[in-house]
N, C-alpha and C positions, 0 to 999 in steps of 0.2 A: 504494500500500500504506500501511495506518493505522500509524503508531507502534504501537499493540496487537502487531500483524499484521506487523510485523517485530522486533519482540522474541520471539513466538511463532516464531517460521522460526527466527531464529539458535540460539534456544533447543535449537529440536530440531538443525540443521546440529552445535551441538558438541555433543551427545550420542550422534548416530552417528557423530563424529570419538573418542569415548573410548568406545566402546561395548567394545573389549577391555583396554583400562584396568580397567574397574570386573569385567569374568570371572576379570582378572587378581587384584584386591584381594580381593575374595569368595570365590577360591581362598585365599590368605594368610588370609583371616580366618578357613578349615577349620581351621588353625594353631595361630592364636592370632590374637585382639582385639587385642592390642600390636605388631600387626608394622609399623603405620603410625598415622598420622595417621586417613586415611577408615575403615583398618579397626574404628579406637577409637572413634571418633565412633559410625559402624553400630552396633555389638555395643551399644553404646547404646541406639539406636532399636530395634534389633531384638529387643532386649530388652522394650520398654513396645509392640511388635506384639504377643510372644508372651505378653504376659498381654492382651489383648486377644483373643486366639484362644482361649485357654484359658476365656474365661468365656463364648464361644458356642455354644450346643448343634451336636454334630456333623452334620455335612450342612449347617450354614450358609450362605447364598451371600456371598461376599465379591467385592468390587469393588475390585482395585487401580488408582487411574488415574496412567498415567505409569510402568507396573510395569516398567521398565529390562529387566535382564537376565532378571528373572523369579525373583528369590531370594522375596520374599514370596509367590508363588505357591506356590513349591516350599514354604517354612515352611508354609501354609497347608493344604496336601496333607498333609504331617505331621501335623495336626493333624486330619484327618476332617474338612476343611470343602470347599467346592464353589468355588475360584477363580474368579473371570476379571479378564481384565485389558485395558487398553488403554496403547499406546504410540506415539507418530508416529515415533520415529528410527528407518529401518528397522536398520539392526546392531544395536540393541537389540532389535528383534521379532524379528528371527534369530534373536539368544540365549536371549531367552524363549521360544519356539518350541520351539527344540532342549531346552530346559534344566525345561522345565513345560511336554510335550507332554500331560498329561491336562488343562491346563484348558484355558479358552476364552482365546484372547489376539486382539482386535481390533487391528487397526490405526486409530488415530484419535485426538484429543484432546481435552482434559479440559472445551472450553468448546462441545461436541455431541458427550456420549454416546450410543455406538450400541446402547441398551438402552433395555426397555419403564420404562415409572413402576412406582414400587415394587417392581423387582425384588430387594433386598438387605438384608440382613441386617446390614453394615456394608461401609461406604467407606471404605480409606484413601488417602492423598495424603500418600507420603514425599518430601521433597526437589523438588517440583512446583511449588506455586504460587510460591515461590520466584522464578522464572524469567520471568515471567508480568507485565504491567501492571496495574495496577489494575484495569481495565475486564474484561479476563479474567478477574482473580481472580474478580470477582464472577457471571459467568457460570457459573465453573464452580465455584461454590459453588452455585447455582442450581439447574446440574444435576445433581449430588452429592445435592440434596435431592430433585429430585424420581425419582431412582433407587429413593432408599430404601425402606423400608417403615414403617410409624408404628412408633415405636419402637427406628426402627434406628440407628445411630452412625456418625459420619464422625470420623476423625482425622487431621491432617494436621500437616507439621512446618511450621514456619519461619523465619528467620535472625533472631536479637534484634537490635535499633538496635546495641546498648550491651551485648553479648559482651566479656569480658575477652578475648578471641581477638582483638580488635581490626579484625575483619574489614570493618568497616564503616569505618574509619578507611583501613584498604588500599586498599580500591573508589574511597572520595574520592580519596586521593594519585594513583592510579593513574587515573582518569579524566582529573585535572588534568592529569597530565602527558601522557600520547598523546590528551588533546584530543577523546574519547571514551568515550560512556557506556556503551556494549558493543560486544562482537565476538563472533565463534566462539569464539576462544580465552578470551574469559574474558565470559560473557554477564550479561544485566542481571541486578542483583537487588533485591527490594525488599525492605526491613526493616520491620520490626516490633516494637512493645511488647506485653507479655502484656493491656496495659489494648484496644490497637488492635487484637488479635487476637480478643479478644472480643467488641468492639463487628463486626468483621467478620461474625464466623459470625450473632451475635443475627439483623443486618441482613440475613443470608439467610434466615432464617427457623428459624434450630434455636434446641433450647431447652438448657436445664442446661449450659451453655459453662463449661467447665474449662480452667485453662491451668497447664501442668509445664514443667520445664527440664531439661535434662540437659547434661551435659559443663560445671561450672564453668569450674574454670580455665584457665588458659590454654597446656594444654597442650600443643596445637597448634601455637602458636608455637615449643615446646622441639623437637618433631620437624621442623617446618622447617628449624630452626638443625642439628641431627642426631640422628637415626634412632634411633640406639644411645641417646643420652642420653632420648630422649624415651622408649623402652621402658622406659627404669629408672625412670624418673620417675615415670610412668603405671601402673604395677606399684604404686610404694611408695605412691603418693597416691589410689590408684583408690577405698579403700575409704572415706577423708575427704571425696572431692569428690562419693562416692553419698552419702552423711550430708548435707553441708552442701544439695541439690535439696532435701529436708524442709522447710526452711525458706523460709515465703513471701518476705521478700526477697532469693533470691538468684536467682529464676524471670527477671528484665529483667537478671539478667547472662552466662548461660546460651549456650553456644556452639548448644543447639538447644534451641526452643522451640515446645512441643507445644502445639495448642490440640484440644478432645473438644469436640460437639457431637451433640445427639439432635434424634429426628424426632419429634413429642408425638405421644402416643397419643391416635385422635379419640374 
């Protein structure tokens, strides 16, 4: 087995180890966005999907690859668009299954989709390539592009180097010390700059490559430290740390970092 190819496995192995983890959080975040750390983060992301859905004419065909539980699915059905989705952890395609039985939810993954060329209207890739090798990434931007239709859009998140969350600082420590660069319990990840993210997508072939950030500060670490303080936190700061993503240099400090890519019109 390739290093790829086992980064891939583990990847999906801890995703169906927390597949009721995340039915768990995404109930909380029916709540409220501040009941957690993932919840705050998501309502994030899920926030820069739903203007992304909203500016597709209804009946759109959307591609979620990696769609988890199936929450973008279901948002996307809210919105009069045409899902589908693919996922390998199967507890995850249980839940999206049960949870988004009107779309289509494939089993399989992101670097051989199991759809024709240009079937979609837009690709997202939440929290995905993330996980993935390099050599994947590129695969399954490959195939992301050749899904699409001219014209159509792929969105995909991924981890900044250099997060005030300090996330990449933990992964080092914590590698060093159990002597190890992933497991089930805490799987690879690969970083990125909004400049590396760019040059990514270009390299697969899309065009107008945009990159945002969301989740500034480091608020993350405050709900680590405690729950309760981080909700107060996160409450009093939410509306400063939406203001200060406007600004182009805060995008490379950003606990998520979003890169938009199109398909040129021939």
């Amino acid at each position: 087995m390739s290093r790829a190819e086992d980064i891939r496995r583990v990847a999906i192995d801890h995703h169906h180890l927390v597949a009721g983890k995340f039915e768990a959080e995404y109930a909380a975040l029916e709540n409220s966005r501040f009941s957690s750390a993932f919840t705050y983060g998501r309502a994030k992301i899920d926030a820069m999907v739903d203007e992304l859905f909203r500016e597709l004419p209804e009946g759109a065909a959307i591609l979620d690859v990696g769609c988890g539980t199936g929450e973008h699915l279901k948002r996307a059905l809210g919105h009069g668009l045409k899902p589908s989705g693919v996922e390998p952890a199967p507890a995850m395609l249980a839940a999206a299954r049960r949870g988004a039985s009107d779309a289509r939810i494939e089993d399989g993954v992101a670097t051989s989709l199991p759809f024709a060329d240009s079937r979609f209207d837009a690709v997202i890739m939440i929290e995905v390539l993330r996980y993935l090798d390099r050599s994947d990434i590129e695969l399954a931007l490959r195939e992301a592009r050749r899904v699409l239709r001219p014209g159509g859009m792929l969105v995909v998140t991924l981890v900044n180097r250099w997060a005030l969350d300090g996330f990449y600082v933990h992964q080092r420590v914590r590698q060093l010390m159990k002597h190890s660069s992933f497991n089930e319990t805490n799987p690879f990840c690969l970083f990125h700059t909004p400049a590396s993210a760019r040059r990514m997508l270009e390299q697969a072939g899309f065009s107008n490559v945009r990159t945002a950030g969301r989740l500034l500060g480091p608020i993350r670490i405050i709900y680590k430290l405690n729950e309760g303080l981080g909700r107060r936190v996160a409450k009093a700061l939410e509306s400063v740390d939406d203001r200060l993503h406007k600004a182009k240099w805060t995008k490379p400090f950003a606990g998520h970092l979003i890169a938009v890519g199109e398909v040129a019109r021939s």
